[in-house]
C-alpha positions, 0 to 999 in steps of 0.5 A: 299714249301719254308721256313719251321719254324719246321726245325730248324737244318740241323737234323730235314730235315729227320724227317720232311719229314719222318713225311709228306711225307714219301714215296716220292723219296728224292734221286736217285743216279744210280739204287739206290732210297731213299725215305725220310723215308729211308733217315730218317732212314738212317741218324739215323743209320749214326749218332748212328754208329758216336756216337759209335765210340766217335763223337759227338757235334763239332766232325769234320767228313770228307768225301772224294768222288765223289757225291753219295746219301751215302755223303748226309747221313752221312752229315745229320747222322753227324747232328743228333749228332751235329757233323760237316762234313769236305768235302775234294777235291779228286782233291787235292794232297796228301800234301794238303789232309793231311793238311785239315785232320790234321787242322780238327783234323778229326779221322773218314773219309769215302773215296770213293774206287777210293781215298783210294790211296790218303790217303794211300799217305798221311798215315804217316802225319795224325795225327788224323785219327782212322777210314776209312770206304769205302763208295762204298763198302759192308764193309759201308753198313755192318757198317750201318746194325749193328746200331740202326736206331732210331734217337738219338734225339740230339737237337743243335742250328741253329747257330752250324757249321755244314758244314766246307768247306775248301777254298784256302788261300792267304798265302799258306795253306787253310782255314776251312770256318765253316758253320751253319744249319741256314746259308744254309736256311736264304735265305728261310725264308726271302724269305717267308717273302717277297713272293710276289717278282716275280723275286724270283720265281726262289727260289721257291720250291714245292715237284715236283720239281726234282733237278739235283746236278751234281757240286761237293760236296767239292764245296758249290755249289755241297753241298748247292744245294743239301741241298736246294732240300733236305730241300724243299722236292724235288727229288734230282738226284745225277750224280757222276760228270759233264759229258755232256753226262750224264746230257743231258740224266738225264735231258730229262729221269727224267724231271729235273725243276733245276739245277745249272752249272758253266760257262764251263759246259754250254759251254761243254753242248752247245758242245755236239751233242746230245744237240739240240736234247734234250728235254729241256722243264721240265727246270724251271730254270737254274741257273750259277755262280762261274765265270763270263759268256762271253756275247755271250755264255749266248746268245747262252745258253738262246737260246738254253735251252729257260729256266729261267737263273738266274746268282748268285754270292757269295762265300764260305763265305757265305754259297754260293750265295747271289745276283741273275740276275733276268731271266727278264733281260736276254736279247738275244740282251744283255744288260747292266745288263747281264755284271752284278753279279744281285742284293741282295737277300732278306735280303741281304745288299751289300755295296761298300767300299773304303781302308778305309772302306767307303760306296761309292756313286753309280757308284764309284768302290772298295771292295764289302761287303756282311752282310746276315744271311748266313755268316760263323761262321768264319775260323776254329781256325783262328781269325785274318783271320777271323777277317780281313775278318768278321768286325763288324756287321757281314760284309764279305769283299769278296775281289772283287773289283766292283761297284753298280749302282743306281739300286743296280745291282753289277759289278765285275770289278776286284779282291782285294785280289790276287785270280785266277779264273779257271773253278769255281776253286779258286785258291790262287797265294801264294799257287802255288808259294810255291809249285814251289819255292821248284824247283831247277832251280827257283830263283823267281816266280810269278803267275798271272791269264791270260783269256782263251777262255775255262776255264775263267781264266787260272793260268801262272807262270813268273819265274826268274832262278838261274844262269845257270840253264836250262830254262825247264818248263815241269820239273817244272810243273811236280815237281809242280803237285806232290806237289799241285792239277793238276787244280791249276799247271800253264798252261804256264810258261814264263821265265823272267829275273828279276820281277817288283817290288816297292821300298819294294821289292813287285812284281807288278802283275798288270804290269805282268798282263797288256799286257794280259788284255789289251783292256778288260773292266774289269780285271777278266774273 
């Protein structure tokens, strides 16, 4: 079962599979496990708990938490009122938490007991929030009790928002990517519309496939997985976070046919001692992306899982991946393909674009451009930054700078916009040297992504001090953690006395960056 005509909106996932297959397993989360008429019912009251408090259509609903089976109800619940859920990074500092609440207008926010002190140091900026509800405690299950569990029957459009994820901006705050129903299952239908492709079968769902959704569910990956299983019927196990441990036991005791990692994850797996003893032969496919893969991990890992792999690549922009490395051209000896980001989805067109915004010949490098069917509806309330990254008919620059050959397979080869990233993170230089420039001891600092062995990419600030100021680096990473997340704060800190810079006074972070990646082939790792 793949693309499915009667679901039209994110709402209508429950009903279907209420009707169809009412007593098969939607969700497992622990010792928790919800069958889809469950769910359904679920959902409902959800939704018509959200309408007696004044949600409705375009209402923004937050959600802060680690992954739990409740994130997707009150997603889904949000949906059967045409209201749009905002998922926030508990990871983020407090500032930070209060700004995406602030900029979402959201008055109701469902929060997870371990994160309720992050909104209580952030209780006096918000300026929205009228409801909290702690999803883990006896008070959300209480509140979902006393509602109705009919479904309220609010019929959208599948071109409504209903996801709003927040990236990192390039101008130091971040950015609401709005979502919609169709966004997260074009790749469905125009999958349906070409089912012969063998090297999409990987795409292909039936409702006996389990699904294992371990990546965050603030990140698209997290929650754009989880939709995929949901929408196909399958079972879906819900682990509150990547742990190595975990995943190897889930996956052997559950029989897991999919699942998708970012690059680090594999190697923590690989890591474990328990992985060359695990059973790894329900494993249909696993798919990797968020970062490139060294060359020689990929090996070990196909060695080792003796799965499909597909790489997939994409961005928040568009509802997540849109090209895909077919499991064909995973090679053991390596092969030139798999240094590449794969090649368009069906429906997908990508096209490489000079300064000025030409289509280049195979071969030549510049901007990669995305057009698919599951791009955003835009940035929340912000429409020169949507329109300096959508142009017209429906273009997405995606600020990766690679080239296409004659195979229409994509190469990452650098970055056009100024973006790190670290661990599947993405993290915006402006943002973190905002938040250090408040230091005392800093004059000047510019922040560059260098590689690392563990996490890809890691985040080092080159700082200029103030006259006579000390040259302490521990204090001002310590000053920095308070005002960002910890993942975004530098690793390394060198001290410098003055900063490359042109004739307007722009620092050169290429020449930063050289002595670092010399000897590379490609300047993002």
């Amino acid at each position: 079962m793949t693309y499915q005509p009667e679901i039209e909106t994110l709402a209508d996932v429950p009903r279907f599979h209420a009707r169809t297959r009412p007593n098969d397993v939607a969700l497992i989360d622990g010792d928790r496990t919800t069958t889809y008429k469950t769910f359904d019912e679920r959902t409902s009251r959800v939704a018509n708990g959200l309408k007696a408090l004044g949600a409705g259509p375009g209402s923004r609903i937050a959600a802060m938490d680690q992954n739990s089976d409740r994130y997707f109800e009150i997603l889904f619940g949000a949906a059967k009122i045409g209201a749009v859920l905002v998922s926030v990074n508990w990871r983020l500092a407090p500032p930070e938490i209060a700004y995406i609440l602030n900029d979402a207008r959201a008055e109701i926010i469902f929060v997870g007991g371990p994160f309720t002190g992050l909104l209580d140091a952030t209780s006096g900026e918000l300026r929205h929030l009228k409801h909290i509800f702690v999803t883990d405690g006896a008070a959300y299950e209480d509140w979902l009790a006393q509602q109705s569990n009919v479904d309220p029957g609010y019929r959208g459009s599948a071109k409504d928002t209903v996801v709003q994820m927040y990236t990192s901006g390039t101008t130091g705050h971040p950015k609401g990517v709005e979502l919609s129903h169709f966004a997260h299952y074009a790749h469905e239908r125009n999958r349906a519309a070409s089912p012969d492709d063998p090297q999409m079968a990987w795409n292909d769902w039936t409702n006996r496939d389990t699904s294992l959704v371990t990546m965050p569910s603030f990140h698209v990956s997290g929650t754009c997985w989880g939709i995929v299983g949901l929408y196909n019927g399958a079972r879906s196990i819900i682990l509150r976070q990547f742990d190595p441990a975990e995943v190897l036991s889930v996956i052997e005791k559950e029989r897991v046919t999919k699942l998708v990692l970012v690059p680090t994850a594999i190697q923590a797996l690989l890591q474990h001692p328990a992985c060359r003893d695990t059973d790894f032969s329900s494993i249909a496919y696993l798919l990797y992306g968020a970062s490139p893969i060294p060359l020689d991990l990929l090996r070990e890992a196909v060695s080792v899982f003796r799965c499909g792999f597909i790489q997939l690549y994409g961005m928040t922009e568009t509802t997540g991946a849109v090209t895909y490395l077919p499991a064909d051209d995973h090679d053991l000896s390596g092969n030139k393909r798999m240094r590449s980001a794969g090649k368009a989805f069906t429906g997908v067109e990508i096209e490489i674009r000079d300064a000025e915004g030409r289509t280049l010949a195979p071969g030549d490098e510049g901007e990669i451009w995305i057009r698919s069917e599951s791009v955003m509806n835009g940035y929340w309330n912000l429409p020169d930054a949507t329109a300096a990254t959508m142009t017209g008919g429906n273009w997405v620059r995606t600020g990766d700078a690679g080239l296409m050959d004659e195979d229409g397979y994509v190469y990452v080869r650098d970055r056009v916009k100024d973006m790190i990233v670290s661990g599947g993170e993405n993290i915006y230089p402006a943002e973190v040297e905002s938040a250090m420039y408040g230091h005392p001891a800093i004059a000047e600092v510019a922040v560059i992504a260098v590689p690392d062995p563990k996490w890809g990419e890691a985040v080092k600030a080159i700082v200029v001090l103030k006259p006579n100021a000390e040259p302490d680096a521990k204090a001002i990473l310590d000053f920095t953690r308070t005002r960002i997340a910890g993942y975004k704060v530098p690793k390394t800190v060198d001290f410098v006395d003055v900063l490359p810079k042109n004739g307007t006074g722009k620092v050169l972070k290429r020449e930063l960056r050289k002595p670092f990646w010399e000897g590379r082939e490609r300047q993002v790792n």
